[in-house]
C-alpha positions, 0 to 999 in steps of 0.5 A, a space after each residue: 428421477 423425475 416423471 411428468 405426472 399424468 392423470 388417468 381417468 378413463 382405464 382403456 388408456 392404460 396398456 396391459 401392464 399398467 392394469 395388471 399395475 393398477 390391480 395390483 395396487 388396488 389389492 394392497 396386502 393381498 397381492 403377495 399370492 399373484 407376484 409369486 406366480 409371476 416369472 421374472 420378467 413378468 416382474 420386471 415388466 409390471 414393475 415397470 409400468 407400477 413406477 411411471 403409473 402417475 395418478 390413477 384416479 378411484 373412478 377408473 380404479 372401480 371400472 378396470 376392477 368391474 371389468 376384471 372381477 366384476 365384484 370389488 370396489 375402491 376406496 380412493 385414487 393410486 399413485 404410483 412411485 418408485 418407492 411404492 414399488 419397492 416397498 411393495 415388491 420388499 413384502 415378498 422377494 428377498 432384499 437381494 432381488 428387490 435391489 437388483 430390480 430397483 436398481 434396474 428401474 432407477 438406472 436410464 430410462 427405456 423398456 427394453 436393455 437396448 432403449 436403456 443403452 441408448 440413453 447411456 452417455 457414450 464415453 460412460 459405455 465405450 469405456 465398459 464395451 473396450 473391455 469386451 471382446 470385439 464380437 460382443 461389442 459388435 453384437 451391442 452396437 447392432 442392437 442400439 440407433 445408428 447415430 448412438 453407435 457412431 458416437 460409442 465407436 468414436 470414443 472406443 480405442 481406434 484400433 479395436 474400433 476398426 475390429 468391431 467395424 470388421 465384425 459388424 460388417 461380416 456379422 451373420 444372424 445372431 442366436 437368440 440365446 447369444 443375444 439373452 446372454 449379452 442382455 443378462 451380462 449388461 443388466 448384471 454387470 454394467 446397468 445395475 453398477 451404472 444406477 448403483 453408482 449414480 445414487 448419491 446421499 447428501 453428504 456426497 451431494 454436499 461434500 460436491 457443493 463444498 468442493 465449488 467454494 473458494 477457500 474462505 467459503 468452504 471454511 466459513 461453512 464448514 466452521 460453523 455446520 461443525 458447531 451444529 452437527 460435527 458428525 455431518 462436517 466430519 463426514 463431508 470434509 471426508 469426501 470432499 476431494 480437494 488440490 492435496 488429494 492430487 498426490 494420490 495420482 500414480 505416476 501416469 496419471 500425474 503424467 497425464 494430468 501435466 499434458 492437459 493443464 495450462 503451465 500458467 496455471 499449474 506454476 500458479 496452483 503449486 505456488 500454494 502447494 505442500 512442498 510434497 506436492 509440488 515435489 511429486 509434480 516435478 519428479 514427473 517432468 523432465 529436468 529440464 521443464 521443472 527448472 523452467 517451471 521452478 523460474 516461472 513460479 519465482 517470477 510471479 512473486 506474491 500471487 493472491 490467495 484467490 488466484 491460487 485458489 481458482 488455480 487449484 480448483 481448475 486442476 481438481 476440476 480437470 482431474 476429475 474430469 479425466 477420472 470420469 473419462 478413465 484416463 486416470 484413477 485417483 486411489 487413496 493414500 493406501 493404495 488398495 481402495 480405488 476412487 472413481 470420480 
């Protein structure tokens, strides 16, 4: 997550958290009796401020000390990261909290859970709120700017949109314990797995890359990082989500898929196909548009490899666009692990 780097010079420009931040740091091993007297928010907030600190220079380090214990000295200048904060916050809360308040600060960008939510895409949080009861939904979306709300409500189901725009429209004053509750469940459930999700190493990262190449690319790469590192390429060729691995679609969601790709290029992707592939897609059509689609595919004769592979690039490409939407789900061969994309 990147942050523009600010230079504080001058300790009356810091808010009162970005202080306690600056002292905290300033103690170093020391600090570990003052977290333990905090509560929780109290962590979070300071944990906050400790990670968009930026550079604290050693002249406004000496006057806030001065100004708090009048006594202590610096020996240099503070920057502040999310890294630092960890290991700082790692020297005295379990492991389980320190990730749980981590993932937290990786996650959108915001002071308070509404900020965060306002800077969560609205298709991502539409598909957690449907599964919601309508009265929490309404709670969330009066809690959020209006425009944000608009586009969730957009992209809810329309039926249970107008339910939550009943609600909404008939709702009294919320109990502020209602309002901690929804707040609690949010950052547990759907903004902890939302920063958790969105880590990626750089086997992932690179198992993306690969998946762009056309087919002479990827095996070229692939060759030759298998003479370097074999362990790495093993490790990307198992992530790499690739046009065979379509046939881990159930029935539906090959459905789906037939209603939203090009017939010109569905009968071009499959010309280079398993015959299992191209098997399962035309189980899922009628009879009638398989023996359509079966004379389409002859009638192109010799096609290029290329124009195959771009072909099968776009359906991956559209699968994995309707997977990140929620409109399908690709699983693997056996069925119990769930892959999102």
């Amino acid at each position: 997550m990147s942050r523009q780097a600010r230079r504080i010079d001058d300790p009356s420009q810091l808010a009162g958290p970005e202080k306690a931040a600056v002292l905290l740091l300033a103690l170093g091993d020391e600090q570990k009796n003052v977290w333990e007297q905090m509560d929780d928010e109290e962590i979070r907030v300071v944990s906050q401020a400790m990670v968009n600190l930026g550079n604290v220079t050693a002249n406004a380090v000496e006057k806030l000390i001065i100004e708090f214990v009048g006594s202590m000295s610096s020996t240099g200048s503070i920057v502040g990261s999310v890294d630092q904060a960890q290991r700082l916050l790692s020297s005295f809360l379990p492991e389980e909290k320190v990730d749980q308040i981590m993932e937290e600060l990786r996650g959108p960008a915001g002071r308070t859970m509404w900020d965060k939510l306002a800077n969560v895409n609205e298709t991502v949080l539409a598909n957690y709120l449907k599964n919601e009861y309508p009265q929490t939904v309404s709670v969330v979306l009066s809690k959020v700017r209006p425009d944000h709300a608009a586009s969730v409500l957009a992209a809810l189901p329309e039926d249970f949109a107008l339910e939550v725009v009943m609600r909404m429209l008939r709702m009294e004053p919320v109990q502020r314990e209602i309002i901690e509750k929804i707040e609690e469940t949010l950052r547990n459930e759907f903004m902890s797995n939302l920063a958790r999700t969105s880590k990626q190493d750089s086997h992932e990262l690179m198992a993306d890359i690969f998946n762009n190449f056309d087919r002479q690319t990827e095996n070229r790469f692939l060759a030759s990082l298998e003479e370097r590192n074999r362990d790495s390429a093993e490790k990307i060729r198992s992530l790499m989500f690739v046009f065979e691995d379509l046939g881990k679609l159930d029935p539906q969601g090959v459905q789906t898929l037939l209603r939203q790709v090009p017939k010109d290029q569905l009968g071009l992707a499959l010309k280079g196909a398993s015959d299992t592939l191209r098997d399962m897609f035309f189980s899922n059509m009628s009879e009638r548009a398989a023996k359509i689609l079966r004379e389409d595919m002859a009638s192109l004769g010799p096609v290029r490899l290329k124009d195959v592979d771009g072909a099968q690039q776009a359906m991956v490409n559209l699968a994995k666009d309707l997977a990140a939407k929620g409109e399908i789900l690709i699983a693997e061969g056996g069925g119990e692990d769930e892959l999102i994309y």
